[in-house]
C-alpha positions as CSV (number, residue, x, y, z in Angstrom):
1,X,56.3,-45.7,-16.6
2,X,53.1,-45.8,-18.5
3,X,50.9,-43.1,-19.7
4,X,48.8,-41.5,-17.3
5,X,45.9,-41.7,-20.1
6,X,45.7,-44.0,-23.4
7,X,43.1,-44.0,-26.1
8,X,43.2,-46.6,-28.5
9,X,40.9,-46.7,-31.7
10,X,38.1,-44.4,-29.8
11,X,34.9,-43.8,-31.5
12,X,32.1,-41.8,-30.4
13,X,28.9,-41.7,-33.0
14,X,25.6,-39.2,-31.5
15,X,22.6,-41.0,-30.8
16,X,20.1,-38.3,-32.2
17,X,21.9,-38.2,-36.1
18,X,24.4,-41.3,-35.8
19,X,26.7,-38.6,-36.3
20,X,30.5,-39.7,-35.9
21,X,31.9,-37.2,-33.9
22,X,34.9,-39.1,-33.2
23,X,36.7,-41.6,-35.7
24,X,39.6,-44.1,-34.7
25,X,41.5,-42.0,-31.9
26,X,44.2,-43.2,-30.8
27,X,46.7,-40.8,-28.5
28,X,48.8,-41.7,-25.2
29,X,49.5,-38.9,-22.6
30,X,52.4,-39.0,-19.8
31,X,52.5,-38.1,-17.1
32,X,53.4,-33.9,-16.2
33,X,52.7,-33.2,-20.1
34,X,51.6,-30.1,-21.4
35,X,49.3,-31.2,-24.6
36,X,47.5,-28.7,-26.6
37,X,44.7,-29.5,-28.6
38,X,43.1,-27.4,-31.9
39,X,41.0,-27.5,-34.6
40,X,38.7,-25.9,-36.3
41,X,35.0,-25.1,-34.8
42,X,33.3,-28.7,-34.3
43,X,36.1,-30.4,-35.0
44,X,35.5,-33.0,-32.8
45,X,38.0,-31.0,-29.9
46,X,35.4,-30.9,-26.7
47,X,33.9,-34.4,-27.4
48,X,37.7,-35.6,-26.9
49,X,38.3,-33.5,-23.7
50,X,35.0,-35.1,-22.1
51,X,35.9,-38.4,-23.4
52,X,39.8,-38.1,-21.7
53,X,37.7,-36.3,-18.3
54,X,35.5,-39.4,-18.1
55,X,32.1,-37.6,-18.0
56,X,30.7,-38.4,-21.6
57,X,28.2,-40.2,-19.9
58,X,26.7,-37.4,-18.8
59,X,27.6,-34.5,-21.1
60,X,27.0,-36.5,-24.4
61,X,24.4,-38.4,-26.1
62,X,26.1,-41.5,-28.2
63,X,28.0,-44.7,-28.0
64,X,31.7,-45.0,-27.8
65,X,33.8,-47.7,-28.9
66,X,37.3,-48.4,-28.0
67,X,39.5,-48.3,-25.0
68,X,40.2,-45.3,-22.6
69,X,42.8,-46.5,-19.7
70,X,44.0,-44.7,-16.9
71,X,46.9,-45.3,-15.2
72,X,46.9,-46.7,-11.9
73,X,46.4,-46.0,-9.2
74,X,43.2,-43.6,-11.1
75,X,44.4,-39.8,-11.4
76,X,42.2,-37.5,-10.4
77,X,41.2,-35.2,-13.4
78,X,39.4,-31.5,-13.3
79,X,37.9,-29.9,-16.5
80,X,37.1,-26.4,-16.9
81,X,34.2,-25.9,-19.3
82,X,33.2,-23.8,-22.0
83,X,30.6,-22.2,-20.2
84,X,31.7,-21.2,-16.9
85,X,27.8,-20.9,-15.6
86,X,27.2,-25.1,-15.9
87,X,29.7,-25.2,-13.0
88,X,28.7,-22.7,-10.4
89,X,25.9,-22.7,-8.2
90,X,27.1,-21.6,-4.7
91,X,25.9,-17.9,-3.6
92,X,29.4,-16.2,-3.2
93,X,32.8,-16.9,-5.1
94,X,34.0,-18.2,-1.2
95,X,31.3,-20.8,-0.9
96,X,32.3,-21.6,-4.1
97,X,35.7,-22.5,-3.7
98,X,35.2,-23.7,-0.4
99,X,32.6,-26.4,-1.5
100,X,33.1,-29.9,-1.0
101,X,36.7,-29.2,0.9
102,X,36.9,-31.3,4.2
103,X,39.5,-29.1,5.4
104,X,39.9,-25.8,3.6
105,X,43.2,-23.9,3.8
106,X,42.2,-20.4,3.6
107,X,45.4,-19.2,3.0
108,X,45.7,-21.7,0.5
109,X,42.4,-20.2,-1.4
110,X,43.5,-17.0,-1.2
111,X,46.4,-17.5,-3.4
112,X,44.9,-19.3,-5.8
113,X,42.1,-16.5,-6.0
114,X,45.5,-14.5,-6.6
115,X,46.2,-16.1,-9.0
116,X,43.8,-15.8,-11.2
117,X,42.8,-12.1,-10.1
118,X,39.7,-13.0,-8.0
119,X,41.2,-12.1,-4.3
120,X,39.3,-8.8,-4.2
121,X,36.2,-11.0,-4.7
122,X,35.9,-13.3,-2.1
123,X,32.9,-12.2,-0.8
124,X,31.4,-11.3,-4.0
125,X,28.3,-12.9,-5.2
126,X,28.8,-15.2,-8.2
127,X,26.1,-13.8,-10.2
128,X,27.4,-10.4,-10.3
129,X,30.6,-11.4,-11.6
130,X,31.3,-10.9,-15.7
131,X,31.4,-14.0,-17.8
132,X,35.6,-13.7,-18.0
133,X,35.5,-13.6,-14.3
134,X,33.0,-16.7,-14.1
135,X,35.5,-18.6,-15.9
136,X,38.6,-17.8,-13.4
137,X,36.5,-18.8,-10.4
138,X,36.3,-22.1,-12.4
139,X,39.9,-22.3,-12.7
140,X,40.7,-21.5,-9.5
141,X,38.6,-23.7,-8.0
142,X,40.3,-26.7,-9.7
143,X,43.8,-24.9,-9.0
144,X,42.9,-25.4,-5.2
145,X,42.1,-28.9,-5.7
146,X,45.3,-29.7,-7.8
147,X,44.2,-32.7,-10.4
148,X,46.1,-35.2,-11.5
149,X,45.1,-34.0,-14.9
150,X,43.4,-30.8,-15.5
151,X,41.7,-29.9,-18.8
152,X,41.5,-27.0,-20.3
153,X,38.2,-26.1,-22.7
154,X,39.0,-22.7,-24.3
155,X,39.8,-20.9,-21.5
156,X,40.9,-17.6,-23.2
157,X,37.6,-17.4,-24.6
158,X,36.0,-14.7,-22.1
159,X,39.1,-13.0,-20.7
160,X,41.1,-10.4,-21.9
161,X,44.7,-10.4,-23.5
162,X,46.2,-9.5,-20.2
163,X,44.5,-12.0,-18.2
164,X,45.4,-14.8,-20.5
165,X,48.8,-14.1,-20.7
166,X,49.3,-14.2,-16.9
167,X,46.9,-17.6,-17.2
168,X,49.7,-19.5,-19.2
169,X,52.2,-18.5,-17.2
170,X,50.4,-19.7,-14.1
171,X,49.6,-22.9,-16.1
172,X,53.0,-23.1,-17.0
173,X,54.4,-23.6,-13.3
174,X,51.9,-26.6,-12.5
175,X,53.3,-30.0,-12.1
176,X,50.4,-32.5,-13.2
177,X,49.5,-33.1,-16.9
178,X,47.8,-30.4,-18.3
179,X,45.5,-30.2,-21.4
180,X,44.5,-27.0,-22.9
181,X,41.9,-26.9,-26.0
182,X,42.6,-23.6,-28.0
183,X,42.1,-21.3,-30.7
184,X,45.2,-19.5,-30.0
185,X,48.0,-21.1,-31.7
186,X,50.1,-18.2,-30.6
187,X,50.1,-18.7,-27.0
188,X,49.7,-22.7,-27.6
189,X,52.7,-22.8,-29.8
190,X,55.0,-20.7,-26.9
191,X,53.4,-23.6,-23.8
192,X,52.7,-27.0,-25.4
193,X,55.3,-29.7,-25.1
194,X,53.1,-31.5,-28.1
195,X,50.2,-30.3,-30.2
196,X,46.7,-32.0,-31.0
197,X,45.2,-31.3,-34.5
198,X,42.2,-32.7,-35.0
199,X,40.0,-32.3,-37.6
200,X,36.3,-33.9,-38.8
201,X,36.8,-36.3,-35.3
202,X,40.1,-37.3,-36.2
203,X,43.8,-36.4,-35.2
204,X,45.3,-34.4,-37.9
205,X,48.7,-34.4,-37.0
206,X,50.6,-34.1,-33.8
207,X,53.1,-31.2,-33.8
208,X,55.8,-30.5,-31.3
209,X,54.5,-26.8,-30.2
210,X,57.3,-24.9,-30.8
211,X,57.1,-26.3,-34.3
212,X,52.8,-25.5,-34.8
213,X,52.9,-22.5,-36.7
214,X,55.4,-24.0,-39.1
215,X,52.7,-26.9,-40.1
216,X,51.4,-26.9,-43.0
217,X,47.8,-27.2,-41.6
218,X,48.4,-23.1,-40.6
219,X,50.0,-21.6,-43.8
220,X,48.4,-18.6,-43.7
221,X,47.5,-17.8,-40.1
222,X,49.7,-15.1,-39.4
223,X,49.3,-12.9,-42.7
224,X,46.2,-11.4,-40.6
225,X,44.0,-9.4,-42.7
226,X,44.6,-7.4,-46.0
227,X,45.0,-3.5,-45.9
228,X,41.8,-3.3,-48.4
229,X,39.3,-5.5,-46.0
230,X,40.4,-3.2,-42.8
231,X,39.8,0.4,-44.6
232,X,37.5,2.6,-42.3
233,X,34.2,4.4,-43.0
234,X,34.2,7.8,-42.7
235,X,31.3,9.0,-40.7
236,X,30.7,12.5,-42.3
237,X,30.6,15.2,-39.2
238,X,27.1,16.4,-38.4
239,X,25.2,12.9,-39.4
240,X,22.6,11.8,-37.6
241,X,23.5,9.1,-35.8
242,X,21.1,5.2,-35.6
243,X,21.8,4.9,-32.2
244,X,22.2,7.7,-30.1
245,X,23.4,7.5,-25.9
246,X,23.6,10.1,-23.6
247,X,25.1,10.9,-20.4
248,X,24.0,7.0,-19.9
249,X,24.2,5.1,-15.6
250,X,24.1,2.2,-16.0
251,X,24.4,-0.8,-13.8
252,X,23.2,-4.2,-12.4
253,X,21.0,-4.0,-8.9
254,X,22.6,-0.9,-6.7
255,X,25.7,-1.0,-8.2
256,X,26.7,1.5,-10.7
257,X,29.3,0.0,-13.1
258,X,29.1,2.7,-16.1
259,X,28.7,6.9,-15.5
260,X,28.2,9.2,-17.9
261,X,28.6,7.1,-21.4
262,X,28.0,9.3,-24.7
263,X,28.0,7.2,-27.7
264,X,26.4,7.7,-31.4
265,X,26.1,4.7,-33.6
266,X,25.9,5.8,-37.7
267,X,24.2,4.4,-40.4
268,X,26.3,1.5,-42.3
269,X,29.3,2.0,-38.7
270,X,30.7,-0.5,-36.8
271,X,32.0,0.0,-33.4
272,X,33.9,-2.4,-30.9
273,X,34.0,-2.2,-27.3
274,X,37.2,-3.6,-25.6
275,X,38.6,-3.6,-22.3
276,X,39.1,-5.7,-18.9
277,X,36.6,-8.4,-17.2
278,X,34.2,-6.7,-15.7
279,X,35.0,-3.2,-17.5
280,X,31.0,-3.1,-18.3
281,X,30.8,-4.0,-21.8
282,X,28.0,-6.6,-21.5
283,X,26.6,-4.4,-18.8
284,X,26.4,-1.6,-21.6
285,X,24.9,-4.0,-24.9
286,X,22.4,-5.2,-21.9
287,X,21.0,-1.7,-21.1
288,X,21.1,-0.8,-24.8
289,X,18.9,-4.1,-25.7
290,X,16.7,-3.5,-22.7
291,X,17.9,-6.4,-20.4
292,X,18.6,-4.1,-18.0
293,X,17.0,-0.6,-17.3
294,X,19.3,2.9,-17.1
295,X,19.7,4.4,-13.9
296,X,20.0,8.1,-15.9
297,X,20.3,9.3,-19.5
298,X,18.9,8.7,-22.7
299,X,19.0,5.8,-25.3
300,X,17.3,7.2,-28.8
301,X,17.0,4.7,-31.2
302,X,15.7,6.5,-34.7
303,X,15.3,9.4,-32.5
304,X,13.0,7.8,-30.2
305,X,14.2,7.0,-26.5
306,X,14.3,2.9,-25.7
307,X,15.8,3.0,-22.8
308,X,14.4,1.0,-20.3
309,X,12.2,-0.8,-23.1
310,X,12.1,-4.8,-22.5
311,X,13.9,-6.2,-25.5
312,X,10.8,-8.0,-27.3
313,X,9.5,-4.1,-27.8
314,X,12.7,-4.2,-30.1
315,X,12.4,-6.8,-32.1
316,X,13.0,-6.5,-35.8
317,X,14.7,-3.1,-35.3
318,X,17.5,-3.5,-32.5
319,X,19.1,-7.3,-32.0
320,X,21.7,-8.8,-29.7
321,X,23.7,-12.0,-29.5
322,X,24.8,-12.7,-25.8
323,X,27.7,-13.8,-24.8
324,X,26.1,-17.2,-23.6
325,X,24.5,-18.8,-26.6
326,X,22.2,-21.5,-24.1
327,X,21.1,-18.2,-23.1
328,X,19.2,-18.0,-26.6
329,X,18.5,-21.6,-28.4
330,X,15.6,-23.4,-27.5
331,X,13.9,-24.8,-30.6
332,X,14.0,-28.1,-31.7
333,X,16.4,-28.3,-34.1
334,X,19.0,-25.6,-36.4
335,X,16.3,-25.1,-38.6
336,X,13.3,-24.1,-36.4
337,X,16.0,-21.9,-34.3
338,X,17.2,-20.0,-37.1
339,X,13.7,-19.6,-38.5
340,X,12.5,-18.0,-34.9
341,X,13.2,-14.5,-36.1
342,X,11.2,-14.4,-39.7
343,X,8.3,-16.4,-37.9
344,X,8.4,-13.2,-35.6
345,X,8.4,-10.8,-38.3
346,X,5.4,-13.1,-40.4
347,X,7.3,-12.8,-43.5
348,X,6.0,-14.2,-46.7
349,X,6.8,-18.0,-47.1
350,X,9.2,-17.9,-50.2
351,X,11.2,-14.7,-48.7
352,X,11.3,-16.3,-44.9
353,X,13.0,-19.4,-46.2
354,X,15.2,-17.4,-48.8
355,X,17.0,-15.4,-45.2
356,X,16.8,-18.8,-43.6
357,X,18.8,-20.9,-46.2
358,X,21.6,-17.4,-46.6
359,X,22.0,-17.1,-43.0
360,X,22.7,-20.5,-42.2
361,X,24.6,-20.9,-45.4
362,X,26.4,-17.5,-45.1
363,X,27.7,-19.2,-40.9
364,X,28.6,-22.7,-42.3
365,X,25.7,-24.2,-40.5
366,X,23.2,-25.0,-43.8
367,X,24.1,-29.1,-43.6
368,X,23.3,-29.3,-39.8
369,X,19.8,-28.0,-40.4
370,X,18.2,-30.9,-38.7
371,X,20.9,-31.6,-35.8
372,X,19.4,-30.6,-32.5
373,X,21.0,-27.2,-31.5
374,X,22.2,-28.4,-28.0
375,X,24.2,-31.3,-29.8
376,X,26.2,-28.2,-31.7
377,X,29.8,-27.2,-30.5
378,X,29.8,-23.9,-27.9
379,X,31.6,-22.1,-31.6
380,X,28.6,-23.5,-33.6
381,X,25.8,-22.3,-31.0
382,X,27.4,-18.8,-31.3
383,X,27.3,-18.7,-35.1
384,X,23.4,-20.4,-34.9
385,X,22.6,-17.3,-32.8
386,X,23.7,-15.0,-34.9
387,X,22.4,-16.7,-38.0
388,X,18.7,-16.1,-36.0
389,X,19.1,-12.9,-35.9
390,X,20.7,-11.7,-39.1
391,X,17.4,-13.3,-40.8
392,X,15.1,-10.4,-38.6
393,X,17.7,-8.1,-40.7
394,X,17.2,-5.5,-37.5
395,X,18.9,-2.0,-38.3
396,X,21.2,-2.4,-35.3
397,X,22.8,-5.2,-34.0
398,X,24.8,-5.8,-30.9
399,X,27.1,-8.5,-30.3
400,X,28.8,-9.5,-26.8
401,X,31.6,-11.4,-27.6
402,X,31.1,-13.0,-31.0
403,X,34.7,-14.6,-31.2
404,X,34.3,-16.8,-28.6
405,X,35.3,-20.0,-29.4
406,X,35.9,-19.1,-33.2
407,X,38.7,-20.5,-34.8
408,X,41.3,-18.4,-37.4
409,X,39.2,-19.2,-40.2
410,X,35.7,-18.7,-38.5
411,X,37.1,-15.2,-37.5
412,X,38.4,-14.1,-41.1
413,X,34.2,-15.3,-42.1
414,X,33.0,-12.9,-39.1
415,X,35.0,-10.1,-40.4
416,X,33.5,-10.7,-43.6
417,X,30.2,-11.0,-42.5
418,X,30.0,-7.9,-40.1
419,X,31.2,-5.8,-42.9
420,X,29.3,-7.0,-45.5
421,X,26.5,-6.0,-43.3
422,X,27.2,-2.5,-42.2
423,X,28.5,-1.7,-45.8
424,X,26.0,-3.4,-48.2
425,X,22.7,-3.1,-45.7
426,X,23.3,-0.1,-43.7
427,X,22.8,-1.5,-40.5
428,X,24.9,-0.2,-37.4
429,X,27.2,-2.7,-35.6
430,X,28.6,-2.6,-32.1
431,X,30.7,-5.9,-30.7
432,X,32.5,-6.4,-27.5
433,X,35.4,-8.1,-27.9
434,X,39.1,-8.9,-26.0
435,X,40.5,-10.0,-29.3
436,X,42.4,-6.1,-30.5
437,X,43.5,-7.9,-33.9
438,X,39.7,-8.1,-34.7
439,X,38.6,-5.4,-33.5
440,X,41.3,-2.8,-35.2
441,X,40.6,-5.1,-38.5
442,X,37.0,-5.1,-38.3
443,X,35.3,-2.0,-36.6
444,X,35.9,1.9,-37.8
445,X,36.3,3.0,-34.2
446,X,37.0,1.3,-31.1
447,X,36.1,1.8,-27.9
448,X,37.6,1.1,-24.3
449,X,36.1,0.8,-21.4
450,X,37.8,1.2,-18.3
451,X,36.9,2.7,-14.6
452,X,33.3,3.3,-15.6
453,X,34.2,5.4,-18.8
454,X,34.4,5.3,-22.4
455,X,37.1,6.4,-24.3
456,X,38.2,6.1,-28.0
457,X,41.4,4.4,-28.8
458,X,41.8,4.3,-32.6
């Protein structure tokens, strides 16, 4: 029987830099496999998913070269983006679901909301939902339609540890081919029949997955990170915290997601925020930064209450990276975006470009300077985000989700970073995250949040 999918000698080379984001990819897929592919950030990884999909056409800018063949007659093929948000648009998560469906078998619906923990939302309006819960509408809306092939882009990205472990177990039980593009070589190595490495647009190697942690290409991913990197800072008793919240409500519209919330933020501290989709930890960083106004309590920033204050009153002093990078880029190219924040700030010429060229530099994203910033990887977005903010060098910075779509390495420079920047500049730090590895590494005290409360876990 022949493969359900064959690339032979594929190319694909952007328009805007002549870029070659793919080189010379050749790869066969058959029928009911389970492929995993990885890499590092901008690897070349989501240009191949689209490419195998057959929407390049309209997701990417560039020529292709080489041969893509389906087998016949065509399989059907669903992909499951990055960003959740560029593939909803109906009101509620049922309308949603339902769309497009000539006959829709509620029961049907049902369990594949089920599935992926939505049932309880049916009626829920899309908007409301969290970013993790976004993505498993996504999913389940391709699980009702049951692809030939269904692809896979990082789907562990916005959902906790829980959630993704029931994910690959579902994933696990379906009988087309399935593709999964992934960070987590852990979960990959335990589901994939076969294993995808590519690197700078080209395959790697191809690993059997029980095998991919024995590779060579990972020597080194499992030591985690060293005793001296992870020490905590002790926050002396009595200091006066950066960032001060009390007794905070807060919540988006009517609904109340987070009562009571105490929190102090000290000079040089850094703080993570874990817990289940839709546990309120983007609700929180939004009513901190202003997004969204408290319903009661206080938010003292220096002593001096911001709560309720839109974010641009902020600026220079109190910064946040969203979880949705689009959300943020809108220059013309790395450069120009990056240099947003010191332009804000009117900085002297020689000490503006001096932050731009570190922060760029410091987030491996100094040699795409001129590259367009929608043309970047969803990983390379979230560092370029970042990077524009760390140049305002703000005395506290919040970040919702910043391992999202980062590879091992990318992580290790993260935990760096944030350090680096709460030891060395004084500035407070509080992430949310659902990677617990990171967050026990990197912050001296995390946080859950769970049935609208905060509560300290380490």
């Amino acid at each position: 029987m022949p493969p359900i999918v064959e690339l032979t000698d594929v190319s694909f080379t952007a328009w805007d830099n002549q870029t070659e984001l793919l080189a010379g990819i050749s790869l066969s897929i058959e029928r009911g496999e389970k492929i995993g592919i990885t890499g590092v950030s901008g690897s070349g990884k989501t240009s191949l998913a689209h490419l195998i999909a057959g929407i390049w056409q309209m997701t990417m800018t560039g020529n292709v070269t080489g041969s893509l063949v389906y087998a016949e007659p065509r399989p059907t093929v669903g992909i499951v983006l990055q960003n959740p948000e560029n593939q909803l648009f109906a009101r509620t998560v049922g309308e949603e679901i339902r769309y497009g469906l000539d006959n829709p078998d509620d029961q049907w619906i049902h369990e594949c909301l089920a599935q992926v923990g939505l049932e309880e939302l049916e009626q829920a309006e899309t908007h409301t939902l969290s970013h993790g819960q976004k993505q498993r509408l996504v999913i389940a809306l391709f699980l009702v339609r049951q692809p030939d092939i269904l692809i896979l882009d990082e789907p562990t990205n916005n959902i906790d540890s829980v959630t993704a472990d029931k994910l690959f177990a579902l994933l696990e039980k379906q009988a087309g081919t399935t593709i999964i593009i992934e960070h987590d070589l852990i979960r990959l190595s335990r589901w994939a029949d076969r294993v995808i490495v590519v690197g700078n647009g080209r395959i790697a190697a191809v690993v059997e997955g029980a095998r991919l942690l024995e590779h060579s290409l990972f020597n080194g991913f499992a030591n985690g990170y060293d005793v001296a990197e992870t020490e905590k800072r002790h926050i002396p008793a009595g200091a006066t915290p950066l960032l001060n919240i009390s007794h905070l409500s807060c919540g988006w519209g009517k609904e109340v997601i987070l009562k009571d919330i105490s929190l102090g933020l000290a000079e040089g501290e850094i703080i993570a925020l874990t817990g289940l989709n839709g546990s309120g930890k983007s609700t929180l960083l939004s009513t901190i930064t202003g997004v969204i106004k408290p319903k009661e309590g206080s938010i003292l920033l220096g002593g001096k209450e911001i709560g309720g204050k839109p974010a641009e009153k902020l600026f220079g002093s109190l910064g946040m990276v969203f979880q949705n990078p689009d959300y943020q880029l809108f220059e013309s190219t790395v450069q120009r975006e990056c240099g947003f924040g010191v332009r804000m700030l009117a900085l002297p010429a020689d000490l503006a470009d001096q932050r731009l060229e570190e922060s760029l530099t410091e987030l491996g994203l100094w040699q795409f300077r001129e590259r367009n910033p929608s043309s970047l990887s969803f990983g390379e977005k979230q560092r370029l985000t970042l990077a524009s903010l760390l140049t305002a060098e703000p005395t506290v910075l919040l970040l919702d989700e910043p391992t999202t779509a980062l590879d091992f390495h990318r992580l290790r420079q993260l935990h760096t970073l944030l350090r680096s920047i709460a030891r060395q500049k004084g500035a407070g730090i509080i992430f949310s995250t659902h990677d617990l590895a990171f967050a026990h590494a990197t912050a001296d005290t995390v946080m859950e949040l769970t049935g609208g409360t905060i509560r300290r876990i380490n």
